[in-house]
Backbone as JSON, one array per atom type, in Angstrom:
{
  "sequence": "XXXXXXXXXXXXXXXXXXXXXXXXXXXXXXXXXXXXXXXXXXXXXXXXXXXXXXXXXXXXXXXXXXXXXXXXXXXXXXXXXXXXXXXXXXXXXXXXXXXXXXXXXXXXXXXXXXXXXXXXXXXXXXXXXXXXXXXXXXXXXXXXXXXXXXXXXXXXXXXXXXXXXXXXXXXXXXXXXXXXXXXXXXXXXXXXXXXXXXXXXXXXXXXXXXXXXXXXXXXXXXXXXXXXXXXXXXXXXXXXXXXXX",
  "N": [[45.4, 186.95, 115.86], [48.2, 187.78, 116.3], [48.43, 187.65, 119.21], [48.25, 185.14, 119.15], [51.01, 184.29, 117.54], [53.4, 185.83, 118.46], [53.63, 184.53, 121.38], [54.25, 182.2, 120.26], [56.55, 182.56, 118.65], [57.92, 183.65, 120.61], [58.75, 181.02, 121.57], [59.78, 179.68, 120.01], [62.9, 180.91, 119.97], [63.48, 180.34, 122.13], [63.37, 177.33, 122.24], [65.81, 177.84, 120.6], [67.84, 178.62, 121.78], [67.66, 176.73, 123.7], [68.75, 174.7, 122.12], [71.39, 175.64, 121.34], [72.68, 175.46, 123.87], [73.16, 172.93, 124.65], [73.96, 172.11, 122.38], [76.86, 172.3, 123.05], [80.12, 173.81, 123.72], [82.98, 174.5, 122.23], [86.83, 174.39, 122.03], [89.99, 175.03, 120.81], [93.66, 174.33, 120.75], [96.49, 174.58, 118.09], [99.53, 173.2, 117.92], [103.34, 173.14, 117.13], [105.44, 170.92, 116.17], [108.77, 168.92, 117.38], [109.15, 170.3, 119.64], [110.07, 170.15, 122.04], [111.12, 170.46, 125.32], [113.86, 169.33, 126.48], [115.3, 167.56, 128.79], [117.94, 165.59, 128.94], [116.25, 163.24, 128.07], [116.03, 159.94, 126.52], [116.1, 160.27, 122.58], [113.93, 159.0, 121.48], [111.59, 158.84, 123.08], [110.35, 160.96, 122.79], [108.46, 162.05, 121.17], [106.16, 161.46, 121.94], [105.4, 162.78, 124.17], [105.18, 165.27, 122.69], [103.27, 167.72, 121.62], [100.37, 168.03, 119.84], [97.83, 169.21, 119.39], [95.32, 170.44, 121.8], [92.19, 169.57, 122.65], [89.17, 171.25, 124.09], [85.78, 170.32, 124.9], [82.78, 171.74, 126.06], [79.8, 170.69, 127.92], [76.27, 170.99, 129.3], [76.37, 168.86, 130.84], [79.16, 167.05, 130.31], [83.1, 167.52, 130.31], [85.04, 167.53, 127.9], [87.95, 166.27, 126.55], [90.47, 166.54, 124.68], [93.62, 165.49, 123.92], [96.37, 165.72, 121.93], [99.32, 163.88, 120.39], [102.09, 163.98, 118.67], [103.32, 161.07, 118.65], [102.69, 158.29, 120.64], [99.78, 157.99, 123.2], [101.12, 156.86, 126.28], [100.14, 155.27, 128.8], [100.83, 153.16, 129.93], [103.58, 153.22, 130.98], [106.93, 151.14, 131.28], [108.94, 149.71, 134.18], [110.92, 152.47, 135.68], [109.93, 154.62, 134.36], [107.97, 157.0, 133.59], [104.94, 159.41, 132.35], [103.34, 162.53, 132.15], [100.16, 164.26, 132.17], [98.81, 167.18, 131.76], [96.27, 168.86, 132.3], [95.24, 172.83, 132.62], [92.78, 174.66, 133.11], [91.0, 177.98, 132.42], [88.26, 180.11, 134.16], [87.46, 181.92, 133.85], [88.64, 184.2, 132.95], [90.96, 185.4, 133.45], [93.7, 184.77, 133.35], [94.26, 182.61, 134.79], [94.63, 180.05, 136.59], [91.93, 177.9, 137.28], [90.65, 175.52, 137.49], [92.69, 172.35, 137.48], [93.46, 169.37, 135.98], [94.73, 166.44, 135.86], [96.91, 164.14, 134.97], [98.57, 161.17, 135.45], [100.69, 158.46, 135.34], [101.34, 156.78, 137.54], [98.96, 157.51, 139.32], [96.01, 158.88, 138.94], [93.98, 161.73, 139.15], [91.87, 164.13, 139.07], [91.58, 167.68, 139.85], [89.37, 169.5, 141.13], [88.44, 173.29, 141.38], [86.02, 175.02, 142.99], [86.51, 178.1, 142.97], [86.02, 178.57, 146.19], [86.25, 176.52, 147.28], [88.32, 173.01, 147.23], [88.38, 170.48, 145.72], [89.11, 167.12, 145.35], [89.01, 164.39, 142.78], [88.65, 161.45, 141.42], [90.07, 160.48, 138.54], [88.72, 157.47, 136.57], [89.28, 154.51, 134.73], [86.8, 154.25, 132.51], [86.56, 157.12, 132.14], [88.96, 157.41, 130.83], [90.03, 157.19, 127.16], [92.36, 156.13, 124.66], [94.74, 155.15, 124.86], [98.19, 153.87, 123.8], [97.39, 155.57, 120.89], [97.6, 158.36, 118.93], [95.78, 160.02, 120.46], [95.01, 161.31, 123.57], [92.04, 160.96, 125.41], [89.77, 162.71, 127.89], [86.85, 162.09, 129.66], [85.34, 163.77, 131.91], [82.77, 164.41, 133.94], [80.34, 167.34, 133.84], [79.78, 168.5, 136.73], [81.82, 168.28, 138.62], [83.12, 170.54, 138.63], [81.5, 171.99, 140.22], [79.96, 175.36, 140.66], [81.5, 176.71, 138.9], [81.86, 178.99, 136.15], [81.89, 179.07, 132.54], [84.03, 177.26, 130.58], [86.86, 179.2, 129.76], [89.17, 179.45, 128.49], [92.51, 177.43, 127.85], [94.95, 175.85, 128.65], [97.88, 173.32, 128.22], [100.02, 170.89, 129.45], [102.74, 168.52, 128.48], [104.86, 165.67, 129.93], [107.75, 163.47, 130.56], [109.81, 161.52, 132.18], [112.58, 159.57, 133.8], [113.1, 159.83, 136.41], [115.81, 160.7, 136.79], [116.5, 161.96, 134.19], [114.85, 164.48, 132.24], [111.58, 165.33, 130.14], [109.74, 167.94, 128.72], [106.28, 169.09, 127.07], [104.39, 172.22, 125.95], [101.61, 173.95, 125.32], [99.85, 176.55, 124.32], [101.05, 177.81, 126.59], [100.43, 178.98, 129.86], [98.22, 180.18, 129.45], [99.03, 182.42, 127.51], [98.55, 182.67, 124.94], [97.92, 181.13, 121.96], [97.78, 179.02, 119.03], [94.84, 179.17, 117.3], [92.87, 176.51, 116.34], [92.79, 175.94, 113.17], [93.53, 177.75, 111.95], [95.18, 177.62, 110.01], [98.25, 177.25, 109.93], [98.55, 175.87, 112.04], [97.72, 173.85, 111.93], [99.1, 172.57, 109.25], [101.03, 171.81, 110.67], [100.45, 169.65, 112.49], [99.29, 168.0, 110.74], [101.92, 166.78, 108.65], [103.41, 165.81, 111.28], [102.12, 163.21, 111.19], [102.7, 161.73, 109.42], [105.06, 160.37, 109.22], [104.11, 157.95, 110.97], [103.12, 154.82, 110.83], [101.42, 153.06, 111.53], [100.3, 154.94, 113.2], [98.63, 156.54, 111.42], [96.43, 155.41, 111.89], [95.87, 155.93, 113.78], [94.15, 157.88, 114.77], [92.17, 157.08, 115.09], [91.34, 157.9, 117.34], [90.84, 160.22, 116.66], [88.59, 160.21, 114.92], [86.68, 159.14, 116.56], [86.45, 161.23, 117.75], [85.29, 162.83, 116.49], [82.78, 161.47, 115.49], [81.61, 161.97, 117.69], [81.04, 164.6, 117.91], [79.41, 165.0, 115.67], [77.02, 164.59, 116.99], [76.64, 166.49, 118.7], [77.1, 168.89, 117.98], [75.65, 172.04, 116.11], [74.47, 171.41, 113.84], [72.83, 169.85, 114.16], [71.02, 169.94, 116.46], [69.63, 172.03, 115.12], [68.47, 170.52, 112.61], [66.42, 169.47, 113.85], [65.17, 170.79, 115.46], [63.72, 173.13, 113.76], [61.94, 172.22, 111.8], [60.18, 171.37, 113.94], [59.61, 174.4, 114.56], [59.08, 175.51, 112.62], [56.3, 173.97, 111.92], [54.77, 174.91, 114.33], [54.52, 177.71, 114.01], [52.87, 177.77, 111.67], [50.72, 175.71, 112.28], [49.81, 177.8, 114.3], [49.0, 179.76, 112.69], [46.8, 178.67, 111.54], [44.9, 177.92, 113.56], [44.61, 180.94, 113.78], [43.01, 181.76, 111.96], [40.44, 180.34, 112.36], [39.71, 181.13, 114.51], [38.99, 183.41, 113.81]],
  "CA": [[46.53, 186.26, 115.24], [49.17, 188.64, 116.46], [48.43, 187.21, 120.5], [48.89, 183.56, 119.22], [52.25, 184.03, 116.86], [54.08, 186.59, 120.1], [54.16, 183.24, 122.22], [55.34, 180.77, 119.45], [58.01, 182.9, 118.34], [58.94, 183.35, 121.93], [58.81, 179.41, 121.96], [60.61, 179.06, 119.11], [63.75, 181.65, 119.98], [63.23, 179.75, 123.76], [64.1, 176.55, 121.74], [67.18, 178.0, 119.82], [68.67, 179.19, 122.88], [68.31, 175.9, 124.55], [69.89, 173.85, 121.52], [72.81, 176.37, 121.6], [73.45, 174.98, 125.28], [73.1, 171.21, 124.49], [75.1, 171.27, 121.47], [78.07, 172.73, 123.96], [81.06, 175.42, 123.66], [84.38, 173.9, 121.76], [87.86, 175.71, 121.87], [91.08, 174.65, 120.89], [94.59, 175.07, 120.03], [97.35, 173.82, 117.54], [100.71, 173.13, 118.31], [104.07, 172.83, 116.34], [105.83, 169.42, 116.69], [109.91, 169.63, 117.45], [109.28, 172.02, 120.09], [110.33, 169.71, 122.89], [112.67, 170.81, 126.09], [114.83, 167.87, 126.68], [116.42, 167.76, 129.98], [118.66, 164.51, 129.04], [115.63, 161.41, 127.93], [116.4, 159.63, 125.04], [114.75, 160.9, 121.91], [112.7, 157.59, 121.39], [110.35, 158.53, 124.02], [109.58, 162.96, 122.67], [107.24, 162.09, 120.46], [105.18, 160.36, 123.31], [105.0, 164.05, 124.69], [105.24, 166.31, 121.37], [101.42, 168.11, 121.55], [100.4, 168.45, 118.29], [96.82, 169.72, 119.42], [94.38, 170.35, 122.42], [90.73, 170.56, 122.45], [88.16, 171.11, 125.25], [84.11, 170.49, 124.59], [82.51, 171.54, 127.44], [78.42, 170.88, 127.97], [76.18, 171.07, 130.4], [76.88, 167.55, 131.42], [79.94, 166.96, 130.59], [83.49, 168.29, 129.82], [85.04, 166.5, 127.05], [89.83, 166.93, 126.37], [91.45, 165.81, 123.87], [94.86, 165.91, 123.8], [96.92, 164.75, 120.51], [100.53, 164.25, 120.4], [103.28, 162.95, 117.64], [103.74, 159.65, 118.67], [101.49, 157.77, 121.17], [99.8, 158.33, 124.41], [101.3, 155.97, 126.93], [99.74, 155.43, 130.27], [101.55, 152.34, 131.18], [105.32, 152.76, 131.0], [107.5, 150.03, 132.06], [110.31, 150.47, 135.05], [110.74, 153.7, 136.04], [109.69, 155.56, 133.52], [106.3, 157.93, 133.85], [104.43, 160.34, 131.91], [102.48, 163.41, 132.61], [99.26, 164.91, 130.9], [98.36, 167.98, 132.21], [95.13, 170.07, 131.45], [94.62, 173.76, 133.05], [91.2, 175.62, 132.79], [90.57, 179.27, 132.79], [86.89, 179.99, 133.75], [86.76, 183.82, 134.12], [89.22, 185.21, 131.57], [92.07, 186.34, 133.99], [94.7, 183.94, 133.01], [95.09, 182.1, 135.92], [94.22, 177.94, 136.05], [90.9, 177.54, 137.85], [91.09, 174.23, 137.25], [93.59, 171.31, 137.41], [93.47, 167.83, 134.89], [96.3, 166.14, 136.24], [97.23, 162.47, 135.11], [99.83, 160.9, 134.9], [100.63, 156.86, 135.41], [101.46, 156.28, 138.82], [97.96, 158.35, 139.77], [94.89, 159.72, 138.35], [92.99, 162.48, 139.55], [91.73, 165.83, 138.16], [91.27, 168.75, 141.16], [88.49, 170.75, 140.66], [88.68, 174.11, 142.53], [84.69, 175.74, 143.03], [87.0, 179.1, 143.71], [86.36, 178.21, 147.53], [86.54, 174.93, 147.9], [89.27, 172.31, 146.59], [87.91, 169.14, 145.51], [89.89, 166.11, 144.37], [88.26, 163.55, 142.24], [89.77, 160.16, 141.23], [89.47, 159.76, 137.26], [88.79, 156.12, 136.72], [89.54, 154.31, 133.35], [86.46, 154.57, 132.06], [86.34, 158.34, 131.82], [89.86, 157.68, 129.41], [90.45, 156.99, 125.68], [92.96, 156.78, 123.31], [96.05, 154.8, 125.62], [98.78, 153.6, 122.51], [97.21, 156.04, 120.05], [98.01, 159.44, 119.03], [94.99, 161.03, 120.69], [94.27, 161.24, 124.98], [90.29, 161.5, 125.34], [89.23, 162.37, 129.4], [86.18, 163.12, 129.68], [84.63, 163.77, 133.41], [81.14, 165.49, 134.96], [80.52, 169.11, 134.3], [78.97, 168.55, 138.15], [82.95, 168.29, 139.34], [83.8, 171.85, 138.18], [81.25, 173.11, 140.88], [79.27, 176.73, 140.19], [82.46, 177.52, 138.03], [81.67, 179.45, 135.06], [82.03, 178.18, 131.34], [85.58, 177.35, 130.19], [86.97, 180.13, 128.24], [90.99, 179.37, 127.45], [93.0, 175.99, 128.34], [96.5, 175.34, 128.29], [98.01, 171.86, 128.6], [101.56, 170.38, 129.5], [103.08, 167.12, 129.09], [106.07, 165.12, 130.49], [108.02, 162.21, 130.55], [110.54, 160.92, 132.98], [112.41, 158.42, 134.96], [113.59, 160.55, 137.85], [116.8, 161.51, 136.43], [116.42, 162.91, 133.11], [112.94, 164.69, 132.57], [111.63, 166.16, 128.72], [108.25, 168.16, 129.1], [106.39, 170.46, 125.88], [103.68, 173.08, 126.31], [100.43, 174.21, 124.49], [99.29, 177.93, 125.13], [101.26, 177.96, 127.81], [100.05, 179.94, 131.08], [97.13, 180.76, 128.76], [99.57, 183.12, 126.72], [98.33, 182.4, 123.5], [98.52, 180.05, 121.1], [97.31, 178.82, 117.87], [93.45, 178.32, 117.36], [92.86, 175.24, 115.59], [91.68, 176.14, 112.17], [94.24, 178.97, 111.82], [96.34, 176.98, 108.65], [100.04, 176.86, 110.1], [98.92, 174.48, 113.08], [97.13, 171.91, 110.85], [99.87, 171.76, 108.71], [101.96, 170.94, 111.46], [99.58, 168.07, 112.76], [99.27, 166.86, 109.17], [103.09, 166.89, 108.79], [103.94, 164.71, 111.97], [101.45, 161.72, 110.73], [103.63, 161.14, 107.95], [106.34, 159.19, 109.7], [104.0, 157.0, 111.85], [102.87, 153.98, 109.53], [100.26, 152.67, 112.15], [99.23, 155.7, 113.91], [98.22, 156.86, 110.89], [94.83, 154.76, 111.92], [95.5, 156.28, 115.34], [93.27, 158.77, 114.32], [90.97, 156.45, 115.6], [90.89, 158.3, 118.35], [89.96, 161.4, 115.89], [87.48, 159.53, 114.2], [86.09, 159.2, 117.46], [86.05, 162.56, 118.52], [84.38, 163.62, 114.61], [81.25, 160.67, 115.73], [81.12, 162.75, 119.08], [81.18, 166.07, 116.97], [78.21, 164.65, 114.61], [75.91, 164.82, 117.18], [76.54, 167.5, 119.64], [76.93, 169.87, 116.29], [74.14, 172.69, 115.72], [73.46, 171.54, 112.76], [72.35, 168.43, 114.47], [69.9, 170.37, 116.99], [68.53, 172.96, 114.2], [67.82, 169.93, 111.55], [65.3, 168.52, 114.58], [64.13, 171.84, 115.59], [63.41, 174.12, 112.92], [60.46, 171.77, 111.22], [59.4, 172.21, 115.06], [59.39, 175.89, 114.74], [57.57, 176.1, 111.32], [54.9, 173.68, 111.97], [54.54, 175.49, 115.27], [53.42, 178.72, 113.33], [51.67, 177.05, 111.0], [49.66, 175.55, 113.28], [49.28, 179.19, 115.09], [48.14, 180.53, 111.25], [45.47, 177.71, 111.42], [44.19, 177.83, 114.87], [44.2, 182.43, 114.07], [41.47, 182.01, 110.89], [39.24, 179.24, 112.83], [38.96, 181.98, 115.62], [38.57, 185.02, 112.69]],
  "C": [[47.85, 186.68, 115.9], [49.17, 187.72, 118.15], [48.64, 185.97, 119.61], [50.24, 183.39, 118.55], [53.09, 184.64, 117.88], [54.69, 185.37, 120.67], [54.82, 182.08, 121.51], [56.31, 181.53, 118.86], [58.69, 183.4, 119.31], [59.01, 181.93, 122.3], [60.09, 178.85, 121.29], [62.06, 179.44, 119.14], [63.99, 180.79, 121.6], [64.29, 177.89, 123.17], [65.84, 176.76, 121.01], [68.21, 178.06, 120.45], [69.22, 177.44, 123.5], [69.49, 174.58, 123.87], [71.17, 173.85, 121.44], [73.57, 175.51, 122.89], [73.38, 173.48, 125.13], [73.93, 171.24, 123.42], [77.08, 171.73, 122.31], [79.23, 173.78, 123.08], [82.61, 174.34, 123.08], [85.45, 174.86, 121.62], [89.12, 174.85, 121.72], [92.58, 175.2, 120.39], [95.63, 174.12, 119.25], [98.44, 173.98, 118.13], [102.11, 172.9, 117.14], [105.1, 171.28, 117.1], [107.7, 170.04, 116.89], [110.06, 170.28, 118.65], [109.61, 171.25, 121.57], [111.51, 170.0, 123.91], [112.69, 169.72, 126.93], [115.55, 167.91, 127.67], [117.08, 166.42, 130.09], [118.11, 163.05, 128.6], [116.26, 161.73, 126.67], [114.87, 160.13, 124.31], [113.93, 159.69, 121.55], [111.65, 158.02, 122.32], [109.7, 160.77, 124.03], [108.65, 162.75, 121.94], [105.88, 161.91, 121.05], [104.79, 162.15, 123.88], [104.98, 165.23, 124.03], [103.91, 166.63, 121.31], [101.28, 168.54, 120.83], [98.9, 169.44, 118.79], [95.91, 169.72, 121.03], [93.33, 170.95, 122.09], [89.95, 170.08, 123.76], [87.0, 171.36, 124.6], [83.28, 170.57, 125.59], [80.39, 171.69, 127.36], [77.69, 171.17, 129.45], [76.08, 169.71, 131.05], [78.05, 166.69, 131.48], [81.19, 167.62, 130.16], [85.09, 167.56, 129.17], [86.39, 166.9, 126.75], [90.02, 165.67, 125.38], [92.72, 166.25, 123.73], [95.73, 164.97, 122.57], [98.58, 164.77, 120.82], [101.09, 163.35, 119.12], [103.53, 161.6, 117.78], [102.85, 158.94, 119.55], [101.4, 158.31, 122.86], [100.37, 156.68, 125.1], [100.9, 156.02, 128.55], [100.26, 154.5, 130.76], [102.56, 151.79, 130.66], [105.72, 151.59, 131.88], [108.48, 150.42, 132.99], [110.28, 151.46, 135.7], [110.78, 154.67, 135.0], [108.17, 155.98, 133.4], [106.41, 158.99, 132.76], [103.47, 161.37, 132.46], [101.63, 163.81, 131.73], [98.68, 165.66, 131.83], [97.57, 169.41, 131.54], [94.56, 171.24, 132.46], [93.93, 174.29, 132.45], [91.13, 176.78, 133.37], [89.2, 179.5, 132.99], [86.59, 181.4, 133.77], [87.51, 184.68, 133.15], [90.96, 185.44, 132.36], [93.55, 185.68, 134.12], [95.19, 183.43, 134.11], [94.11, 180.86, 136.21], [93.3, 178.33, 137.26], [90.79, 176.07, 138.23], [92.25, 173.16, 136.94], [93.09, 169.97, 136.71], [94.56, 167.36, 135.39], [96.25, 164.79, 136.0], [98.33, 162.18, 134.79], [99.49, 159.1, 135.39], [101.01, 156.37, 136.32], [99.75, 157.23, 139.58], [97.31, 159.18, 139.01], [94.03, 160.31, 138.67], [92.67, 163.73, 138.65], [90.97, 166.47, 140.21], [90.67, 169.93, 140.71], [87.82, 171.44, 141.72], [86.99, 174.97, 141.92], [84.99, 177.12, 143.45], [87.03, 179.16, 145.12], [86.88, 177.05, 147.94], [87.35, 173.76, 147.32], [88.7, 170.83, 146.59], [88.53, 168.22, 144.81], [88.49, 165.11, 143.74], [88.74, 162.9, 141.3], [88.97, 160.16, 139.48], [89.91, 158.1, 137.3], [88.5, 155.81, 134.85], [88.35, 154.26, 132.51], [86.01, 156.23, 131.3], [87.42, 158.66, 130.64], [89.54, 156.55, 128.51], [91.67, 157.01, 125.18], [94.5, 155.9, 123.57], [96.51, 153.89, 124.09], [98.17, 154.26, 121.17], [97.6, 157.52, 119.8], [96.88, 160.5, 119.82], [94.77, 160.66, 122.56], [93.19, 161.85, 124.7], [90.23, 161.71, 127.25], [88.12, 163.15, 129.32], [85.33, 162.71, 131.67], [83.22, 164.5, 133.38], [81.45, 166.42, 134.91], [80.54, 169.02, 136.09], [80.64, 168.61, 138.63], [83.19, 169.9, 139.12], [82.9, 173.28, 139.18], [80.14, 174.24, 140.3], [80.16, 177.06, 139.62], [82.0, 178.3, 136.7], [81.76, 178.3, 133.91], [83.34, 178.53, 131.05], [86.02, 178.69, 128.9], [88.62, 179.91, 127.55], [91.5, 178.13, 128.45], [94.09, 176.43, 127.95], [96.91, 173.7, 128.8], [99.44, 171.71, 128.14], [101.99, 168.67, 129.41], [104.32, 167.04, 129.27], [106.49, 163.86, 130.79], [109.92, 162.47, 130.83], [111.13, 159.82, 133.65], [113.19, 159.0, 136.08], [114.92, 160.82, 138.07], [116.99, 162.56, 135.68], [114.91, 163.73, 133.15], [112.59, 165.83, 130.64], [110.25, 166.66, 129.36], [108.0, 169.47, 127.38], [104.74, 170.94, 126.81], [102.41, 173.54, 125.18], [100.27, 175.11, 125.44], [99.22, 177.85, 126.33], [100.75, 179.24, 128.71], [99.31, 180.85, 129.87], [97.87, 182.29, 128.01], [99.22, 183.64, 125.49], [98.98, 182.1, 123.08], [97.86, 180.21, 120.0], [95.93, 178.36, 117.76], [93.44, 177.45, 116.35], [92.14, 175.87, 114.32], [92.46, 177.38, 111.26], [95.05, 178.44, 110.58], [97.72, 176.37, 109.26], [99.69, 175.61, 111.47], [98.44, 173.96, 112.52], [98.08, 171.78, 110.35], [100.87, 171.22, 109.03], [101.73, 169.43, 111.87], [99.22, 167.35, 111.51], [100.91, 166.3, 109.04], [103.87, 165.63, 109.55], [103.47, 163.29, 111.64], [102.38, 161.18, 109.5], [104.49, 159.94, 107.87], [105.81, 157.99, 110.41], [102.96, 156.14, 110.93], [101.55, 153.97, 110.1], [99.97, 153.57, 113.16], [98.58, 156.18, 112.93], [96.64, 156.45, 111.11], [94.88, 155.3, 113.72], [94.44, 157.3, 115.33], [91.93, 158.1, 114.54], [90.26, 157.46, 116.53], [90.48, 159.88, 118.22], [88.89, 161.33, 115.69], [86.35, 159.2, 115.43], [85.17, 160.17, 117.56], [84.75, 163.28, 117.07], [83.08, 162.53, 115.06], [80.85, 161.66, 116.72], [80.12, 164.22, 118.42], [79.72, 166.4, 116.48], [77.05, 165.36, 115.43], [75.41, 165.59, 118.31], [76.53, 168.98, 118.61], [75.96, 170.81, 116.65], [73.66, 172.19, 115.29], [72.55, 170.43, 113.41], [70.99, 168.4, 115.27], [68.78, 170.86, 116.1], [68.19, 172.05, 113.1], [66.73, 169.4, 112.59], [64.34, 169.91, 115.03], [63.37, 173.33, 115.0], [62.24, 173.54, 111.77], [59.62, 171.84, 112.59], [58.83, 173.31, 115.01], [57.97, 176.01, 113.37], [56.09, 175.33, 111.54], [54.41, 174.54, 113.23], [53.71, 177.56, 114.5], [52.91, 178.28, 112.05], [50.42, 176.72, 111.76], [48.7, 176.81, 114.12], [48.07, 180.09, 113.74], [46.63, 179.98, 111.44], [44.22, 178.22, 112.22], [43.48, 179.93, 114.62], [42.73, 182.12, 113.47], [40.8, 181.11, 111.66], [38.83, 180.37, 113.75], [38.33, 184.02, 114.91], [37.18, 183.98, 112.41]]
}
């Protein structure tokens, strides 16, 4: 009995491990709204770059940003007027950007550095979400990021310009620390800013999104499929011991 339960509860601890890595690694941070440095735009267009929240979900297939702000994402200003959305990745701890996210609306790439080798790679509109809502979604190919490690701290900048004036805000800047999401005082900031916007209030679409995504990359979502695995699996081992007693 003892030789047939050994291997299914190394099967079954073999399984736990691998659901851990399929349901993926989430990290994020809150932000306070207000916190905008204004080098001369009008204020009609800070909210557009006010970062109420970032989050990174990173699997082993792909690696999933959300970026939230106060008022909407805009990817296609009119005239001369541009925005920036910029997402750095730490992958080793040592506070220094491994990775580059870089979009903005005259050009979309993300530059993902394999520590040797510098690789550009064109995001194309299906990899975004969220354009006129309060939430940016990009999600790209783990496979761009190389042999890099697993993401451990993000920071993310935005900006908006027309090549005079220029406003830009910051989220755990230069991986400083910030606010982890979940902490009280940054939710009630990101609750706070929804107040004033009638119809983003349904922008949260692009929440409501991210919470379907959530559902089913989850644990619980692995361990409700593989933990009647596990038990019939020694069950079955109980069975199979007494037939051979």
């Amino acid at each position: 009995m003892k030789r047939i339960l050994v291997p299914v509860m190394g099967l079954a601890a073999f399984m736990l491990i691998i659901s851990g890595m399929a349901s993926g690694a989430e990290m994020g941070y809150s932000d306070p709204t207000g916190d905008v440095e204004n080098d001369g735009m009008e204020a009609v267009y800070l909210p557009n770059i006010d970062i109420e929240k970032l989050e990174v979900e990173e699997t082993s297939e792909q690696v999933t940003i959300r970026m939230t702000v106060s008022g909407n994402i805009n990817l296609n200003p009119e005239g001369r007027l541009f925005y920036h959305y910029y997402v750095k990745l730490d992958h080793d701890g040592d506070g220094v950007t491994d990775t580059d996210i870089e979009l903005d609306t005259s050009s979309a790439f993300t530059y993902a550095c394999d520590y040797d080798t510098e690789i550009y790679r064109y995001i194309d509109e299906s990899m975004l979400a969220g354009n006129g809502t309060h939430t940016l979604t990009i999600t790209i190919p783990r496979e761009w990021l190389g042999n890099a490690p697993a993401i451990v701290d993000v920071f993310g900048t935005t900006e908006v310009g027309d090549f005079m004036d220029y406003a830009d805000d910051y989220i755990n800047k230069y991986f400083e620390g910030g606010t982890p999401i979940g902490d009280g005082s940054g939710d009630d900031d990101t609750g706070d800013d929804d107040t004033g916007d009638d119809d983003t209030g349904d922008d949260d679409t692009g929440d409501d999104d991210t919470g379907d995504d959530d559902k089913s990359d989850s644990p619980g979502f692995e361990l409700a499929i593989i933990i009647p695995v596990i038990l019939f699996l020694v069950v079955l081992a109980g069975v199979w011991g007494r037939k051979r007693n």
